[in-house]
RODO-2510 file (C-alpha; in nm, 4 decimals, decimal comma):
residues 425
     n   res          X          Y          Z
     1     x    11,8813    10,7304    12,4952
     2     x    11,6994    11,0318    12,5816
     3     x    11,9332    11,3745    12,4225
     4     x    12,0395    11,7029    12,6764
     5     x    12,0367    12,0455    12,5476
     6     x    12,3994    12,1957    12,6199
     7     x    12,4322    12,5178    12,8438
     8     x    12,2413    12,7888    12,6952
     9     x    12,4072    13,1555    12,8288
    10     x    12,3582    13,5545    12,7139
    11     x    12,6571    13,7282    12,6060
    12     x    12,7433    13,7935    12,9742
    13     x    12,7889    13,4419    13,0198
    14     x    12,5044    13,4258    13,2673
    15     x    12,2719    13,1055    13,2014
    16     x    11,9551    13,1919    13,0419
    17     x    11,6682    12,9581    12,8755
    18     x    11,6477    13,1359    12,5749
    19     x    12,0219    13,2319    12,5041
    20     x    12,1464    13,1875    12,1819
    21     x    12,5039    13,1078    12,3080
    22     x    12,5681    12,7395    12,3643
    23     x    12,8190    12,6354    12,5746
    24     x    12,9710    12,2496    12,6358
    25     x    13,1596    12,2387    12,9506
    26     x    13,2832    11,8562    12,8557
    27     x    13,4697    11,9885    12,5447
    28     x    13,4793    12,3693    12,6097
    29     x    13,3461    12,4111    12,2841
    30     x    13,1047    12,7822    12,2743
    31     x    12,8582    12,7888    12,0168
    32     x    12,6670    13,1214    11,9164
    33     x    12,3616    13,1624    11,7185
    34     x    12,2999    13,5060    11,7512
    35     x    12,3278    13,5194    11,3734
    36     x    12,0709    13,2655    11,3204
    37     x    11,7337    13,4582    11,1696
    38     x    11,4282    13,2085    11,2212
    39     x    11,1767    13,3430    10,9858
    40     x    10,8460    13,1207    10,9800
    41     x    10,7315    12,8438    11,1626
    42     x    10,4200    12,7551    10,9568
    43     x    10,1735    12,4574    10,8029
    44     x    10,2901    12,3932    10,4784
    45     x    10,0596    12,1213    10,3654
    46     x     9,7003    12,0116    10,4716
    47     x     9,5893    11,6655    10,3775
    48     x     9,1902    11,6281    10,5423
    49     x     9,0252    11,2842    10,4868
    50     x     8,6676    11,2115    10,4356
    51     x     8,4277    10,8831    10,4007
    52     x     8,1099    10,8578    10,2494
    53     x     7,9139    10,7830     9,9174
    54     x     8,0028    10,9029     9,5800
    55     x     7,7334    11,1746     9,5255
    56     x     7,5358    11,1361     9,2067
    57     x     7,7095    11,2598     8,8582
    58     x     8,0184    11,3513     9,0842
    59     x     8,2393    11,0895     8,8802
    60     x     8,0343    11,2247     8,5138
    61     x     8,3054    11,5429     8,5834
    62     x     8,5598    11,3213     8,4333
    63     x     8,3926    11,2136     8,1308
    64     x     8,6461    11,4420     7,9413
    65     x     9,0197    11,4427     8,1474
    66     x     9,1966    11,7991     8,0931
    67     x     8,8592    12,0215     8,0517
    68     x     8,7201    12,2743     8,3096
    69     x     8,4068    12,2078     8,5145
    70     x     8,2006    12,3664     8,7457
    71     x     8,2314    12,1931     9,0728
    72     x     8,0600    12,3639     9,4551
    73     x     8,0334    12,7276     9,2767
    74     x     8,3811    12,7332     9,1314
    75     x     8,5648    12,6133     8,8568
    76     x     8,7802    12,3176     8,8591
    77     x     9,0415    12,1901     8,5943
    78     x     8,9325    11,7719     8,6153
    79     x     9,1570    11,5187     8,5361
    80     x     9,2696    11,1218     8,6249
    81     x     9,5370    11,0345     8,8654
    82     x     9,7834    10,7718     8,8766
    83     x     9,7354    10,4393     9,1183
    84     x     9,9885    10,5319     9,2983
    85     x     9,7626    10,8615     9,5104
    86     x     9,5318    10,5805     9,5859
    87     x     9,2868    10,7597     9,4022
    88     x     9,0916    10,8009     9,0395
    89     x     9,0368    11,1746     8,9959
    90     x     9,1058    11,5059     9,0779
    91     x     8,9919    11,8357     9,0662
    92     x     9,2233    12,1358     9,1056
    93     x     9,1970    12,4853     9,0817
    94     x     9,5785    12,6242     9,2404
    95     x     9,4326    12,9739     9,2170
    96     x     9,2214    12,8620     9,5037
    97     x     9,4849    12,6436     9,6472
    98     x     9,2745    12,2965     9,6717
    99     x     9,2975    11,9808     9,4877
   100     x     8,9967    11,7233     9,5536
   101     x     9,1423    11,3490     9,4737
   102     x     8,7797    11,1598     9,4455
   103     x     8,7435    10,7799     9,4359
   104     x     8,9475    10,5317     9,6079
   105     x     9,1311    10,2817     9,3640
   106     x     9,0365    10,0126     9,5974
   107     x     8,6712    10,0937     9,6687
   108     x     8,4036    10,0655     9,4174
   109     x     8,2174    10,3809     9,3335
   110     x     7,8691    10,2551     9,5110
   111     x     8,0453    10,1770     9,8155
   112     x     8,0986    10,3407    10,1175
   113     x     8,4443    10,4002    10,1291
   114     x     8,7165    10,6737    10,1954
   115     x     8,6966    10,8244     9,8488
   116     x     8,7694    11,1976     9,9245
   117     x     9,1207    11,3296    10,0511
   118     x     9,1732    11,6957     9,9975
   119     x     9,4996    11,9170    10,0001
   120     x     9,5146    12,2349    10,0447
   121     x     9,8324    12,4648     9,9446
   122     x    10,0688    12,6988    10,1305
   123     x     9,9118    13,0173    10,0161
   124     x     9,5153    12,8676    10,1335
   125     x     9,6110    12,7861    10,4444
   126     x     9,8359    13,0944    10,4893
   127     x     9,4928    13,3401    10,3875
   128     x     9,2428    13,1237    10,6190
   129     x     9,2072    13,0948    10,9959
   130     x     9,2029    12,6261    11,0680
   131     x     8,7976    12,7141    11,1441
   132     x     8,7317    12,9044    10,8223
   133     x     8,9611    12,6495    10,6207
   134     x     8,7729    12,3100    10,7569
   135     x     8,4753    12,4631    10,6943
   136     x     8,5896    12,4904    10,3147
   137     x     8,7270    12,1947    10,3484
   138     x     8,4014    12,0431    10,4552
   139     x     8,1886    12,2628    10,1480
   140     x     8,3468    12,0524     9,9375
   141     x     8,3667    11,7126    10,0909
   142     x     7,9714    11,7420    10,1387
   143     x     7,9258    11,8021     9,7242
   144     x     8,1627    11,5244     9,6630
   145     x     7,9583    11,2618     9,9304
   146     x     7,6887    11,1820    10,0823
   147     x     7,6648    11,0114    10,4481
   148     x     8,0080    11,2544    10,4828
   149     x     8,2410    11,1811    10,7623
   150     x     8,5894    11,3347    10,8589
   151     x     8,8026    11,0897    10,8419
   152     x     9,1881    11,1792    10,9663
   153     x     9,4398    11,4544    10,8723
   154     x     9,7854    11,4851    10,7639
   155     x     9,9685    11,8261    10,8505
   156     x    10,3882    11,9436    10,7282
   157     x    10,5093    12,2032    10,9328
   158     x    10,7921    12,4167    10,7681
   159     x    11,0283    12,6455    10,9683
   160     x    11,2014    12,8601    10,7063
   161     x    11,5719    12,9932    10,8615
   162     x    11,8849    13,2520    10,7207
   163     x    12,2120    13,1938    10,7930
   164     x    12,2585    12,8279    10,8781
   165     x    12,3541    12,5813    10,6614
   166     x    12,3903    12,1800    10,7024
   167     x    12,7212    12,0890    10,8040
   168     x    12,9205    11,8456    10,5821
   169     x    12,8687    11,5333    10,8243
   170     x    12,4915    11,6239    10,8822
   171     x    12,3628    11,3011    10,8331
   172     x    12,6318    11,1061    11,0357
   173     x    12,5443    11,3223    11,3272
   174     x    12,1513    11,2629    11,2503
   175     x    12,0115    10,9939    11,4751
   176     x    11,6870    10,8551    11,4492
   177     x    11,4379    10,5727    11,4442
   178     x    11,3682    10,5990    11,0881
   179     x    11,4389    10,3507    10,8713
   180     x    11,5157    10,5450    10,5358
   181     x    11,6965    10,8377    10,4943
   182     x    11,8469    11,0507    10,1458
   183     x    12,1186    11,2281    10,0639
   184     x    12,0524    11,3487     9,7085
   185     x    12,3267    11,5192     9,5299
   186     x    12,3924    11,6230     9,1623
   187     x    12,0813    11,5838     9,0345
   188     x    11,9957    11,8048     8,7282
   189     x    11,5791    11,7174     8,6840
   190     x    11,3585    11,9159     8,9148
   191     x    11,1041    11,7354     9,0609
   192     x    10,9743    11,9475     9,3288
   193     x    10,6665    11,8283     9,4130
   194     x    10,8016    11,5235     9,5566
   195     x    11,0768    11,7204     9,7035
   196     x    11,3069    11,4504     9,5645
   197     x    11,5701    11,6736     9,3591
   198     x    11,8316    11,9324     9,4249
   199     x    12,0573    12,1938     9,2683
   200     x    12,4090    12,1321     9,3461
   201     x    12,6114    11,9543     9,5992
   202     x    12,3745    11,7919     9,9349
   203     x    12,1529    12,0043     9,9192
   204     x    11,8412    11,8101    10,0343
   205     x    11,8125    11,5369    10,3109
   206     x    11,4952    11,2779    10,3607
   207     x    11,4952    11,0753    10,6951
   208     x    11,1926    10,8531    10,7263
   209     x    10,9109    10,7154    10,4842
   210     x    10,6312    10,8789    10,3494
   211     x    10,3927    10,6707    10,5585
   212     x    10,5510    10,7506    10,8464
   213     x    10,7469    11,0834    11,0254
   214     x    10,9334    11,2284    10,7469
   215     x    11,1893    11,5096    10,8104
   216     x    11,3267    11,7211    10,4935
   217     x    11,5938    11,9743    10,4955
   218     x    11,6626    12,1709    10,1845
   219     x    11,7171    12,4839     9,9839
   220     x    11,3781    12,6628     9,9939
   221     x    11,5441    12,9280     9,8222
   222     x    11,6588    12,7533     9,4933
   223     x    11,2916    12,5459     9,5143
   224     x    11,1004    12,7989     9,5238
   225     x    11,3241    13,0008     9,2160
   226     x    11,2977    12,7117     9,0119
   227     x    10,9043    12,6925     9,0363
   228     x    10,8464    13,0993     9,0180
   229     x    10,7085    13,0953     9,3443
   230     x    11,0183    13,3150     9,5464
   231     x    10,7879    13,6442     9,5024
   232     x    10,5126    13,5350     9,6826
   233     x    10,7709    13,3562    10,0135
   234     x    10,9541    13,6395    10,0382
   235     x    10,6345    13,8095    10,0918
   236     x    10,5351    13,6034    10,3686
   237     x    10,8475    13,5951    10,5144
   238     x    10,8818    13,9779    10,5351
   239     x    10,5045    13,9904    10,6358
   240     x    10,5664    13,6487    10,9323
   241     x    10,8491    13,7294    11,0557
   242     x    10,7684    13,5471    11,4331
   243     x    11,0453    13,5039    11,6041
   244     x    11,2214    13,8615    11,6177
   245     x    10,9733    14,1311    11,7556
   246     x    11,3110    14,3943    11,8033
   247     x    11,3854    14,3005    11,4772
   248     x    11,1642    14,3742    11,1574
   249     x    11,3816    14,3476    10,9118
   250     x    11,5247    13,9762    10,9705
   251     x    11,4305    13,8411    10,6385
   252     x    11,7416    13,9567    10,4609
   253     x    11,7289    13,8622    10,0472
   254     x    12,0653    13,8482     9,9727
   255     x    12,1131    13,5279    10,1499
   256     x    11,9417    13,1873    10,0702
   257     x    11,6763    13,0572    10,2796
   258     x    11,6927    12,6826    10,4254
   259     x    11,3880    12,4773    10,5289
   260     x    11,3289    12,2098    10,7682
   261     x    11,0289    12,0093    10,7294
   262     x    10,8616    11,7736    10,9312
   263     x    10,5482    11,5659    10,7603
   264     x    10,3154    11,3312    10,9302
   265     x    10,1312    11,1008    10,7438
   266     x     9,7744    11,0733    10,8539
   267     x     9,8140    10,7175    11,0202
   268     x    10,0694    10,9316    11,2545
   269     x     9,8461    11,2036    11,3132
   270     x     9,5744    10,9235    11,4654
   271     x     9,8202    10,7827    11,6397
   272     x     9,9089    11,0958    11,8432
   273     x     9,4602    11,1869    11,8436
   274     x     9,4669    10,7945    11,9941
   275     x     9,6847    10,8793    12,2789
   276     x     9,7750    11,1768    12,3535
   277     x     9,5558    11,3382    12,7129
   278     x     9,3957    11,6313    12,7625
   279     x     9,5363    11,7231    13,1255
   280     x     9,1932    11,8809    13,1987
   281     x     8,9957    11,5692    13,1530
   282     x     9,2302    11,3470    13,1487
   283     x     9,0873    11,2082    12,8085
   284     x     9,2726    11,1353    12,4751
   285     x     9,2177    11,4156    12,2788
   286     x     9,0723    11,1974    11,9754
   287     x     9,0564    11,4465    11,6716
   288     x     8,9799    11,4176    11,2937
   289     x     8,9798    11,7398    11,1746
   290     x     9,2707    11,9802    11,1128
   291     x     9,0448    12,2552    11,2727
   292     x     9,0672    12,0487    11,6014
   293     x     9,4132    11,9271    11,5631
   294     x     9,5724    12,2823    11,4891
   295     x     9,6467    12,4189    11,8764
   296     x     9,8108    12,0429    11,8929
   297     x    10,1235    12,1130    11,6491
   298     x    10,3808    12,2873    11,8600
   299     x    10,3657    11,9801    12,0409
   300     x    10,4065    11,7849    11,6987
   301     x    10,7453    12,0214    11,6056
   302     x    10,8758    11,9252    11,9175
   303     x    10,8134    11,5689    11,9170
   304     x    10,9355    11,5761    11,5522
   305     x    11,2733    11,7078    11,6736
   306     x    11,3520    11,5042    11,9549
   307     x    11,2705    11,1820    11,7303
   308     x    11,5357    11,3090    11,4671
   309     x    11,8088    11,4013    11,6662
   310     x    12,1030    11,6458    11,5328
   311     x    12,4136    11,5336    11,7963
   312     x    12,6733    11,8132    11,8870
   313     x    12,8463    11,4204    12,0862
   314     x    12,7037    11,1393    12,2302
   315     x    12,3796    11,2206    12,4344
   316     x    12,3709    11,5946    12,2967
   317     x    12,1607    11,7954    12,0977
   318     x    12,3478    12,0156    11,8794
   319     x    12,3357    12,4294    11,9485
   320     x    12,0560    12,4737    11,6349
   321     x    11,8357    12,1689    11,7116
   322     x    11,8090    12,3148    12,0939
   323     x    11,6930    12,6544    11,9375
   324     x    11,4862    12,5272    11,6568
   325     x    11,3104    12,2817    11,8953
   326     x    11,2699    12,4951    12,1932
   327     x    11,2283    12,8429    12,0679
   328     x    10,9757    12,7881    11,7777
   329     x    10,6030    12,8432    11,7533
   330     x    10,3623    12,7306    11,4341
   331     x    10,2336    13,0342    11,3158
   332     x     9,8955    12,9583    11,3898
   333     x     9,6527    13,1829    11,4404
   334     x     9,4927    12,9469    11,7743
   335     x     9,5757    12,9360    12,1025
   336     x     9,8711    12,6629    12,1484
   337     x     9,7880    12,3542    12,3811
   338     x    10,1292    12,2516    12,4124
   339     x    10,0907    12,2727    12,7783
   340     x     9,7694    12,1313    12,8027
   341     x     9,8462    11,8083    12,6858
   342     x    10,0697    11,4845    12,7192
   343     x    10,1911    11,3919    12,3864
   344     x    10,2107    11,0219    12,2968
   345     x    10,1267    10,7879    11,9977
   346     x     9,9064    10,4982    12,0998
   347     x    10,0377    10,2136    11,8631
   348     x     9,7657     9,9597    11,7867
   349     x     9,8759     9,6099    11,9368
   350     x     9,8433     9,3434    11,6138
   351     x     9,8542     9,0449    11,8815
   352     x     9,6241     8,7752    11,9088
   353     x     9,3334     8,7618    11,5989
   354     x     9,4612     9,0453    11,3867
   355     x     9,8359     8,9403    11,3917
   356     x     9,7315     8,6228    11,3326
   357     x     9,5503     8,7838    10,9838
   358     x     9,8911     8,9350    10,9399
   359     x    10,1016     8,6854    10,8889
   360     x     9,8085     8,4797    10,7416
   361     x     9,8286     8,7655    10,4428
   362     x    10,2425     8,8005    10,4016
   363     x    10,2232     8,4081    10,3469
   364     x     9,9685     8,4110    10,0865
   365     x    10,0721     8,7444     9,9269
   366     x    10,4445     8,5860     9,9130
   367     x    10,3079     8,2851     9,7507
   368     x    10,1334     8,4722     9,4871
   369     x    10,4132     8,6962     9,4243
   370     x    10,6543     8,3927     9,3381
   371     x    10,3688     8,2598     9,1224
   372     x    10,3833     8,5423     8,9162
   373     x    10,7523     8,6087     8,9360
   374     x    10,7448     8,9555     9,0910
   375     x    11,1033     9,0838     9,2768
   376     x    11,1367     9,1940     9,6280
   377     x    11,1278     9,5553     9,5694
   378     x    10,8729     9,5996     9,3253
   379     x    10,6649     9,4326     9,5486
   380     x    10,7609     9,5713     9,8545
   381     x    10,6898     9,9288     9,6901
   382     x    10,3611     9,8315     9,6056
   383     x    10,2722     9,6765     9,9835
   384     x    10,3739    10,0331    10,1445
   385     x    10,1178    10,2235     9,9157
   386     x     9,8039    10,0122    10,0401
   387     x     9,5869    10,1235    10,3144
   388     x     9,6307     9,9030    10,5286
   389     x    10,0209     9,8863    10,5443
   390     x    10,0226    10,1097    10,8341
   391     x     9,8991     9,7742    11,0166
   392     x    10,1010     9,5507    10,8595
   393     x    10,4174     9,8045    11,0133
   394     x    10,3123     9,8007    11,3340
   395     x    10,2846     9,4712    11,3901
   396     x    10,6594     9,3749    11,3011
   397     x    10,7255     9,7145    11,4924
   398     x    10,6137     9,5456    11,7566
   399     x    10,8848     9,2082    11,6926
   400     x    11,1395     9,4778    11,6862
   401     x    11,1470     9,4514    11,2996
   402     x    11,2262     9,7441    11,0913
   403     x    11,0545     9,8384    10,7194
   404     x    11,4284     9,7326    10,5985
   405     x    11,3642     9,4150    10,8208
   406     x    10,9950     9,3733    10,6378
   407     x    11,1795     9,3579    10,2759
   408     x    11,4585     9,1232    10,3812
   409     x    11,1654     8,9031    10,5246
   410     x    10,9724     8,9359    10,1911
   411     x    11,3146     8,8762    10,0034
   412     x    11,3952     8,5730    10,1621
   413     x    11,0382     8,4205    10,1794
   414     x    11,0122     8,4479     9,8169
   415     x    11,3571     8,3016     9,7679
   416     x    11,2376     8,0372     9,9937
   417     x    10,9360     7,9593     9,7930
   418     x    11,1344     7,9299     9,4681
   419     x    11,3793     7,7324     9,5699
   420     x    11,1808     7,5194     9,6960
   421     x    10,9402     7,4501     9,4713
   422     x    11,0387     7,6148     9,1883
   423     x    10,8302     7,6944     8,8581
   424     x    10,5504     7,4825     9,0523
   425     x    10,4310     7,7933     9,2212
***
């Protein structure tokens, strides 16, 4: 069911588009946001792809893990990454704000393969324009590879906002098609990089899977205290502040700061290049690059938000979705093509030859998995990191079966299989 906006009115009552009153004439409730500061709308994480061939004495950087190398004119602290990235190595330098993870676990090193993703930080894309930043981006895909090709990008988009606060029953009132969500409370360890810890009392919420549309919601404040990083974001947000021209003092630091994030995973971010249309041509807009993509993510925030809904009642956004979805703008510095285009992900059908190959694999990978007397979960966790379980998703999607629907299938094959024939597998 498609969600309304409620009445939006000025303080004379009169109806008005960008109001920040909010008015319900089912319940009579009144709603007013005036008090809300929006502070940043920005990109918060760049994740750019890249094929190709391992260049020559690329992988001789790691020959000692933990040193410093010179890598493309700079210098690089090089290192080994868990399995779990999907890839061998990295090279980092946070001054700069980039981290190169080189060589796919599942790709051998003379082999053509998607062996380069890079990420860039807040504060590099914050200090470069998307066409000076892909071209960086690029410098250093083209000394990692040879026969170099853009793969596909993944993008989080941040809005940063004062004076709001989740209410108590937040995630009852979230509705969504995600299959996961969090509510992580109490937790002492701080384990920000995964955004998977809080301070206090439900004070971060997950909806979604990382290989998916994930939306966050938590404390930017406390996170960025706890990794000595508040200097530098108050700075932006005194030096962004987008949303109030009349108003150039809306970053106020005596209260905390609250972030919403939305994060696409790069399978998304093709999905939405595969069919989404230019209204000039008439074309799907079919990017790679984040450079290309960039004038496409106001039309990403607002997709986000209308597939995790915040209800005020049945059938109705609540008061700060409406404003957060309709009055923001990534701080970008490109011209928006929000208008330009129709936004839509094209889902790749599995039907026929590939679905087939589908259920051909679950059967056999079951059957190995009871061999070896792996559980449910731990293999489950490990079938959601692979490449090509963006595939395997889409084509139970398709059967109207969820990722929660995937395990319990998994879970009962396997109990199937040793019931059945027991230690003979």
């Amino acid at each position: 069911m498609k969600a309304k906006d409620l009445l939006r009115v000025d303080p004379l009552f009169n109806e008005d588009p960008k109001g920040r009153v909010f008015f319900d004439p089912h319940t009579m409730r009144m709603v007013d946001l005036s008090n809300v500061r929006l502070l940043r709308c920005g990109v918060d994480t760049v994740r750019q792809l890249y094929r190709g061939l391992i260049r020559p004495g690329v992988i001789e950087l790691f020959d000692n893990p933990g040193t410093i190398v010179d890598f493309a004119g700079e210098r690089w602290h090089a290192g080994r990454v868990g399995k779990d990235s999907g890839y061998q190595y990295k090279l980092q330098n946070a001054d700069l704000g980039f981290i190169l993870l080189v060589k796919n676990f599942n790709v051998k090193v003379d082999s053509l393969g998607p062996h380069v993703k890079i990420e860039v930080s807040p504060h590099a894309i914050d200090a470069l324009s998307p066409e000076r930043l892909q071209a960086r981006m690029d410098h250093y895909a083209e000394h990692l590879l040879s026969h170099v090709e853009v793969n596909q990008c993944a993008v989080h988009l941040a809005l940063d906002l004062q004076n709001w606060t989740p209410p108590a029953d937040f995630v009852a009132r979230m509705h969504c098609r995600a299959r996961t969500h969090r509510d992580i409370s109490g937790i002492n360890e701080i384990q920000w990089d995964t955004k998977s810890s809080v301070y206090g009392r439900g004070e971060t919420y997950m909806f979604g899977s990382a290989s998916g549309i994930q939306l966050c919601l938590y404390n930017k404040t406390e996170q960025a205290r706890a990794t000595d990083k508040l200097d530098y974001w108050e700075e932006v947000w005194k030096r962004r502040d987008s949303f109030c021209d009349d108003d150039p003092l809306n970053y106020d630091p005596e209260q905390d700061v609250w972030r919403i994030e939305l994060r696409y995973h790069h399978s998304i971010v093709q999905q939405f290049a595969s069919g989404s249309i230019d209204a000039r041509s008439g074309q799907a807009i079919e990017t790679k690059t984040f450079e290309a993509f960039s004038g496409h993510l106001d039309g990403l925030w607002r997709y986000g938000l209308g597939q995790f809904k915040l209800l005020a009642r049945p059938g109705y956004f609540e008061p700060i979705w409406s404003l957060i979805r309709n009055d923001v703008v990534v701080d970008l510095p490109v011209d928006s093509l929000l208008e330009e285009t129709e936004y839509k992900r094209y889902h790749k059908t599995s039907r026929g030859f590939s679905g087939k190959n589908v259920e051909l694999f679950l059967g056999n990978f079951v059957s190995l998995l009871a061999r070896e007397r792996v559980g449910a979960k731990k293999a489950f966790d490990r079938l959601q990191t692979w490449e090509c379980w963006p595939v395997i998703r889409d084509h139970y999607a398709a059967k109207e079966m969820s990722e929660n629907d995937i395990y319990k299938h998994i879970k009962d094959l396997l109990e199937e299989r040793h019931i059945r024939w027991g230690r003979a597998v």
